[in-house]
C-alpha positions in Angstrom: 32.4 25.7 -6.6 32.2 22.9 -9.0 29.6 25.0 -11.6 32.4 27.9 -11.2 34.5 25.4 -12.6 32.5 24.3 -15.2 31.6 27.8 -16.1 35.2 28.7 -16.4 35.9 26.0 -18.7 33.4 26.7 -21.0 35.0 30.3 -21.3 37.2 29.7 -24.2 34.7 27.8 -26.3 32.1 31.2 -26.3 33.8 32.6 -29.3 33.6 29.7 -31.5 29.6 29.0 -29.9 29.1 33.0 -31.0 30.3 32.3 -34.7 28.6 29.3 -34.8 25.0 30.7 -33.7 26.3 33.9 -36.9 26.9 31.4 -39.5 23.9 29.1 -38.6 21.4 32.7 -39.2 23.2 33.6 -42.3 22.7 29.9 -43.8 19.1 30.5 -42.9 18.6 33.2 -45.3 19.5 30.8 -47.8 17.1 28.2 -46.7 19.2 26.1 -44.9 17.9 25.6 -41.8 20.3 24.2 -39.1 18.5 23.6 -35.5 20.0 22.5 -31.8 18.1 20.7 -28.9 18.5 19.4 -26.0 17.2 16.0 -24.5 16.1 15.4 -20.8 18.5 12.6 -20.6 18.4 12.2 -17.0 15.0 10.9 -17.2 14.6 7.4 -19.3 10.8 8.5 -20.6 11.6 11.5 -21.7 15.1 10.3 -23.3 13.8 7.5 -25.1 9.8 8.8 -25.3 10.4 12.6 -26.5 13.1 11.2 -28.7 11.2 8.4 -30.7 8.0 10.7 -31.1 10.0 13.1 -32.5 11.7 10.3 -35.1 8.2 9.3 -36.3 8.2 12.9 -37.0 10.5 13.2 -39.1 9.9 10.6 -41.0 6.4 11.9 -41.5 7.7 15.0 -43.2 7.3 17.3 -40.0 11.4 18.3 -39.4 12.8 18.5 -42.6 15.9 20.5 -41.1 19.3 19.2 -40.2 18.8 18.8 -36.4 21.8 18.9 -33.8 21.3 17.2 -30.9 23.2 17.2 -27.1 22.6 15.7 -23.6 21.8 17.8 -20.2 22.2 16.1 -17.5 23.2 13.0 -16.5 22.5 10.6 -18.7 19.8 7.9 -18.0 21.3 4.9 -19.7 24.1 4.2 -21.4 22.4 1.5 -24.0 20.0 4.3 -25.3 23.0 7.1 -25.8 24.7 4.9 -27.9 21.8 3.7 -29.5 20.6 6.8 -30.2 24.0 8.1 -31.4 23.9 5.8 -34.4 20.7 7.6 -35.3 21.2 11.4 -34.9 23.9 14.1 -34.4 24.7 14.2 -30.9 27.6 17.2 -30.4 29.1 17.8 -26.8 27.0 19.4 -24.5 30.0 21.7 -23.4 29.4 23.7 -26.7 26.1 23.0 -27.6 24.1 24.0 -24.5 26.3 27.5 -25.1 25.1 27.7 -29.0 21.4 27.2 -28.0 22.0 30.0 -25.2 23.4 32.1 -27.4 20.7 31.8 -30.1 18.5 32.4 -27.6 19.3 35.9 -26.5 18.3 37.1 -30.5 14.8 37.2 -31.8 13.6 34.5 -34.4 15.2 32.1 -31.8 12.9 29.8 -32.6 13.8 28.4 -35.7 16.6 27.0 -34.5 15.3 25.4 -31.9 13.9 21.9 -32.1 10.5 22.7 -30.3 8.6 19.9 -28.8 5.0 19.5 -29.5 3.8 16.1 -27.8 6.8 15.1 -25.7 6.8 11.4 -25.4 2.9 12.1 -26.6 1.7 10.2 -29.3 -1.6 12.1 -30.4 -0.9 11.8 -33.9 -0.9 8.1 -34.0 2.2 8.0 -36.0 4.1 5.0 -34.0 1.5 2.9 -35.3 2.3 4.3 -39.3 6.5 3.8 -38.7 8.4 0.8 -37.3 10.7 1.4 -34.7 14.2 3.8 -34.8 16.3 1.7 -32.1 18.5 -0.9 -33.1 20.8 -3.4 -32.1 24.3 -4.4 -32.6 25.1 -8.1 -33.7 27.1 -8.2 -30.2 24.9 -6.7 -28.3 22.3 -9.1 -29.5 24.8 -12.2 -28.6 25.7 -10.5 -25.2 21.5 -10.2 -24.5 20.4 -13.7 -25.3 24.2 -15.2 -23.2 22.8 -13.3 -20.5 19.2 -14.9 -20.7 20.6 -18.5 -21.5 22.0 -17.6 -17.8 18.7 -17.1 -16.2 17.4 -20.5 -17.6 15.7 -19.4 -20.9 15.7 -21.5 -24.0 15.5 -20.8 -27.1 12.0 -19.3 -28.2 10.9 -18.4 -24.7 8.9 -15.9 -24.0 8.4 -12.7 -21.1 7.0 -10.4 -19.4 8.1 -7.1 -18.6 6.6 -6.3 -14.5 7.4 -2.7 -13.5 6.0 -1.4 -10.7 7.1 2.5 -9.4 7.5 2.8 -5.5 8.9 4.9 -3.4 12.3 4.6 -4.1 11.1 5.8 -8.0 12.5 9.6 -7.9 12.3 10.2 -4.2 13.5 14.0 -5.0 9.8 14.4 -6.6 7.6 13.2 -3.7 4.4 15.3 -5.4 4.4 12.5 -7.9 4.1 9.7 -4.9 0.4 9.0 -5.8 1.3 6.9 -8.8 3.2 4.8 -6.6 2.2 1.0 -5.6 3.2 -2.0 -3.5 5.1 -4.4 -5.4 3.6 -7.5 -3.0 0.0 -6.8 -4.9 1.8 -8.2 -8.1 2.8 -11.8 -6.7 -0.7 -13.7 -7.9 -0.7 -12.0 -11.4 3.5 -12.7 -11.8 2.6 -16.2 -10.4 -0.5 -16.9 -13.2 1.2 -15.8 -16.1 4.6 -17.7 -14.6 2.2 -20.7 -14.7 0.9 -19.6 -18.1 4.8 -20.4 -19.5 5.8 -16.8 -19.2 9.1 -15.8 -17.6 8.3 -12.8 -15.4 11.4 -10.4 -15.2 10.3 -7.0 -12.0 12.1 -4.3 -14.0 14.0 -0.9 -12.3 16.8 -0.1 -11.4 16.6 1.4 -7.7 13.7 -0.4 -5.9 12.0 0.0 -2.4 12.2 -3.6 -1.5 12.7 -7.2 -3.5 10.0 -9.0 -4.9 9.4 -12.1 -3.0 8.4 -14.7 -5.2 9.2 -18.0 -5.2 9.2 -19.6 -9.0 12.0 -20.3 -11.1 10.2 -18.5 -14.3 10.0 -15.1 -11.6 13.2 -13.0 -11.7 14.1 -9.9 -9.5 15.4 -8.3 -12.2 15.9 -5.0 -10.5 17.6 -6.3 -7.2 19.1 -9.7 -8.5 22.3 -8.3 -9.3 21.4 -9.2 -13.1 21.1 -5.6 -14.2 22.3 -3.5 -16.7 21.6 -1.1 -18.9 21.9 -3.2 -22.0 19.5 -6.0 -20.5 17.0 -3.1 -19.5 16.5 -2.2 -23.0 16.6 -5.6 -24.5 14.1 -6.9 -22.3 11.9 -3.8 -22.9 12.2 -4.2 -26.3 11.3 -7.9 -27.1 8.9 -8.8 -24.1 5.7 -10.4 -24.9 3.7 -7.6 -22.9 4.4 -5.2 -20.2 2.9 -4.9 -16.8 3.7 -1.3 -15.5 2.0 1.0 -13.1 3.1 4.2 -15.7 6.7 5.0 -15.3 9.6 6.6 -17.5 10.3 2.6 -18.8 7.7 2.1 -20.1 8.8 4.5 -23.5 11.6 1.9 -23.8 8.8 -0.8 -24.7 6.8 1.4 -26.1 9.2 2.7 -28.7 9.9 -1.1 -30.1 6.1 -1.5 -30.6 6.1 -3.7 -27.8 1.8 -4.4 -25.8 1.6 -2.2 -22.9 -0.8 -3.4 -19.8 -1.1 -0.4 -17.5 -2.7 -1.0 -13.5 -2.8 1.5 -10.9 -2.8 4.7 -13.4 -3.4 8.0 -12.5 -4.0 10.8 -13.5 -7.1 9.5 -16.0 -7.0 12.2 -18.2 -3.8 11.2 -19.6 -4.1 7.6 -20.4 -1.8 6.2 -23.4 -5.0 5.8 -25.6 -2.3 5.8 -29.0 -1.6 2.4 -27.5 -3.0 -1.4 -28.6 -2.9 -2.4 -25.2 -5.2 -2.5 -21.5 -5.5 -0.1 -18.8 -7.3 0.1 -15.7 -7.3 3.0 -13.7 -6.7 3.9 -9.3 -10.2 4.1 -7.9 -10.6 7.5 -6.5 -12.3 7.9 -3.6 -14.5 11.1 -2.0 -16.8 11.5 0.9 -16.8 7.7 1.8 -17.5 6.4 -2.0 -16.0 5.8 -5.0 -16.1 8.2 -8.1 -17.0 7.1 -11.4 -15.6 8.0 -14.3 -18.1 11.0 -14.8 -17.6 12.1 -11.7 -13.7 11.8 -11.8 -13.7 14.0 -14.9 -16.0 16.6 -13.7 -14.0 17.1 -10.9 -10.6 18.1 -12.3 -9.0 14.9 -10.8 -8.4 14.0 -14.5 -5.6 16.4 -14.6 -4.6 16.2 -11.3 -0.1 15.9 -11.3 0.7 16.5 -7.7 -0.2 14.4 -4.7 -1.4 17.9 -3.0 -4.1 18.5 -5.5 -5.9 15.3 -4.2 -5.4 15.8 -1.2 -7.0 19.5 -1.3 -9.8 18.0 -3.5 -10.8 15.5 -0.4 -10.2 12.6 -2.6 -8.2 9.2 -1.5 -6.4 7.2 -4.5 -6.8 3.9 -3.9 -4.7 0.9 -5.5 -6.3 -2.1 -7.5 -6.5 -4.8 -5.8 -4.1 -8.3 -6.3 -7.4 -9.7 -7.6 -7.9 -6.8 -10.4 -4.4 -7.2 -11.7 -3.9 -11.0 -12.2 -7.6 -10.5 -14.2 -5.9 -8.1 -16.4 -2.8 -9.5 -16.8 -4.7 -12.6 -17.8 -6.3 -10.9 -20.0 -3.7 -9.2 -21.6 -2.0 -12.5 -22.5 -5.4 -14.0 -24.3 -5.2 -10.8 -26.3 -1.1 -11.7 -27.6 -1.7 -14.8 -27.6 -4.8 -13.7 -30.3 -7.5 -15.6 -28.5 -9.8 -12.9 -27.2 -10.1 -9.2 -27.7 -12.4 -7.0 -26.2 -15.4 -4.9 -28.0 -15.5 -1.2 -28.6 -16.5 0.2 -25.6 -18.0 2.9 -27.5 -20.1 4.6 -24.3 -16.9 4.4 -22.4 -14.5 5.8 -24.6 -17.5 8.5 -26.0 -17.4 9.7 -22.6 -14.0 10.2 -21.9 -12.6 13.6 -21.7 -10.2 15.0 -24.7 -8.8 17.9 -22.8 -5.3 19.8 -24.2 -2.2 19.3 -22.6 -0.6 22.8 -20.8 0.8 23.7 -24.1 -2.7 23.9 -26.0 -1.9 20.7 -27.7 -4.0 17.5 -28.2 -3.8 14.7 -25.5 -5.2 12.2 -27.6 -6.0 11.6 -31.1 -7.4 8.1 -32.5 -7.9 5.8 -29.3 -6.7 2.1 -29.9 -6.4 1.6 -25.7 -8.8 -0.7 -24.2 -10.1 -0.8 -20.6 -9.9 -3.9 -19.0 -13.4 -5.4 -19.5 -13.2 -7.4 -16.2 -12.5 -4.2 -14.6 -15.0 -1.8 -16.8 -18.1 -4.2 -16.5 -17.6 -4.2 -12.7 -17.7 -0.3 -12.8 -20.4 -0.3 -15.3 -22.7 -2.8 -12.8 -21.8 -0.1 -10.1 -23.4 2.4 -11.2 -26.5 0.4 -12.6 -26.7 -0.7 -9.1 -26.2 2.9 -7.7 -28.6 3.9 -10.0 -31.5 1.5 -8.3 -30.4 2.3 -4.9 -28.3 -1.2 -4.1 -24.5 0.1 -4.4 -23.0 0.6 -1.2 -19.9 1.8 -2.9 -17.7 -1.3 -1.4 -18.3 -3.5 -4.0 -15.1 -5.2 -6.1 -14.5 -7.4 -8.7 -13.4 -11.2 -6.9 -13.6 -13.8 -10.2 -12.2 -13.2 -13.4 -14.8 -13.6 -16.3 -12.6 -13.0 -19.4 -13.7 -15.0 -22.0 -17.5 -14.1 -21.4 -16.3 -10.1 -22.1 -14.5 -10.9 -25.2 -15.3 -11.9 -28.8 -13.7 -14.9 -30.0 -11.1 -14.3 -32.8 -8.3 -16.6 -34.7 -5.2 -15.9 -34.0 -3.2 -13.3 -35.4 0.3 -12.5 -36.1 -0.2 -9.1 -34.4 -3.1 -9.1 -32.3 -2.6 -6.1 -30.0 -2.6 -3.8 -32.9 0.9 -2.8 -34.1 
């Protein structure tokens, strides 16, 4: 009934929608080029991911058109719509979404359609070459740092970003549970880099359950009654690092430029490698052992998307341990803090597969991502061992060993890379 509605409505506007699509084709004879799109604005990745690839873009050269831009769908967060409004032409969607069907239904559709190559993709490497498109107001700014003088931070101090997807993440897509993880696995690494001097603020918005940890530099964010859209996207954008298990979010910190520090990723074929940041990956499990990363690749699992594809393949996705992510964590603040950085993992990243996305185009294109060396050297002693006969395949990493992994540098201004 209500879509009846809403079709109804939109009745009176299909003349002017028709004689907009006509004067948009004629101006394209004459080399104006005038373009609609969309964004998948119920989904914060895609809204702020797609968006911000597609800004560095155009600034590379790549959409010299003048674009026209509308919502669909409910609209992930407020901050970024108007954020992104002060950027771009955003018409109504009421209109719009009829214009783009309408252009649609005639052939050379294309050209005014702002097609997406990479979504939130960056295989060109071109949020390293342009700063960031976001900005904020003066009171927004003032509103932010009230809000954090609230929580107890002074003046200079500095956070982490923790966010961790769970069941509660998008429970209408349950194919995508295998990326989920237990939020209790992150107390020890929230706890070291609390004792580091970090505040730790567990980001989301809808969460399975609260994260019980007792520090004053450790805030529920998500459950704390402290969020809003506004302090989502400020926190995002001026953490120190990131601690995320891969979820929408993260594009938020990623499109300010901001370290990422993945754990518990999946599927391996589509790691962020565009990003100066760590990853370590879910062990995968077959037949009683666990798969290298050879053997992970060969077997598809790389490109696995749905929880049912795993399951069919016989193999068990297992989370890292609490003892694998403090190690990383640790190490990702060594590398802001420009102490350590790892070496080029050159056999690793050799090795690693450069498959296409569905649409033909690149996954990958210069790889700046780092594997956690802890984690990599404990995978790399594996299969040494294996090779000799002495792995049992129950073997895991128990001490962190950073500084032994990592080459000794001053410290930088930028050290992660941007």
């Amino acid at each position: 009934m209500i879509d009846f509605a809403i079709k109804l409505a939109r009745l009176p506007l299909l003349i002017p929608a028709a004689i907009t699509v006509l004067t948009v084709r004629m101006l394209g004879r004459f080399g104006i080029i005038i373009r609609f799109g969309n964004f998948l604005s119920n989904r914060i990745g895609h809204l702020v991911g797609n968006t911000e690839v597609y800004l560095c873009e155009r600034d590379a050269g790549q959409h010299p058109y003048i674009d026209i831009w509308t919502h669909y769908g409910e609209i992930a967060s407020t901050q970024i719509d108007k954020m992104l409004r002060r950027i771009l032409r955003i018409w109504p969607s009421r209109i719009t979404a009829l214009i783009i069907v309408i252009n649609k239904m005639f052939a050379g559709w294309e050209r005014h359609d702002i097609g997406s190559k990479h979504l939130d993709r960056d295989p060109e490497n071109l949020l390293a070459k342009y700063p960031p498109h976001l900005k904020f107001t003066p009171l927004e700014i003032a509103r932010a740092e009230k809000t954090l003088h609230d929580c107890g931070l002074s003046a200079g101090a500095q956070w982490v970003c923790l966010m961790v997807r769970d069941a509660a993440y998008l429970p209408s897509l349950p194919y995508h549970s295998y990326r989920d993880s237990d939020i209790d696995t992150y107390s020890d690494a929230a706890m070291a880099l609390a004792e580091r001097g970090y505040h730790v603020f567990r980001m989301g918005k809808t969460m399975a359950k609260p994260f019980k940890v007792d520090h004053p530099r450790i805030h529920d964010f998500a459950m704390n009654g402290m969020y809003s859209d506004l302090m989502s996207v400020y926190l995002g954008a001026h953490c120190a690092f990131t601690l995320s298990t891969s979820t929408g979010w993260d594009a938020i910190p990623q499109a300010f430029r901001r370290p990422m520090c993945y754990v518990n990723f999946a599927p391996y074929e589509y790691f962020p490698t565009w990003l100066p940041g760590l990853l370590i990956w879910k062990h995968h499990w077959k037949d009683g052992k666990r798969m290298t990363p050879a053997e992970i690749a060969k077997s598809g699992a790389g490109m696995f998307m749905r929880v049912e594809q795993f399951e069919d393949a016989g193999i068990e996705l297992r989370d890292n341990t609490s003892v694998e992510i403090k190690a990383l964590a640790l190490e990702m603040a060594s590398m802001v803090d420009g102490k350590f950085h790892p070496g080029p993992q050159t056999a690793f990243w050799d090795a690693y597969p450069r498959s296409n996305a569905e649409n033909g185009y690149p996954l990958h294109g210069e790889i700046k991502l780092k594997i956690g060396v802890d984690f990599l050297q404990e995978y790399e002693n594996a299969e040494r061992e294996e090779d000799i006969g002495d792995h049992s395949g129950t073997r895991r990493l128990e001490t962190g060993s950073v500084q032994k992994h990592y080459a000794v540098q001053g410290k930088t201004s930028d050290p992660v890379g941007y």
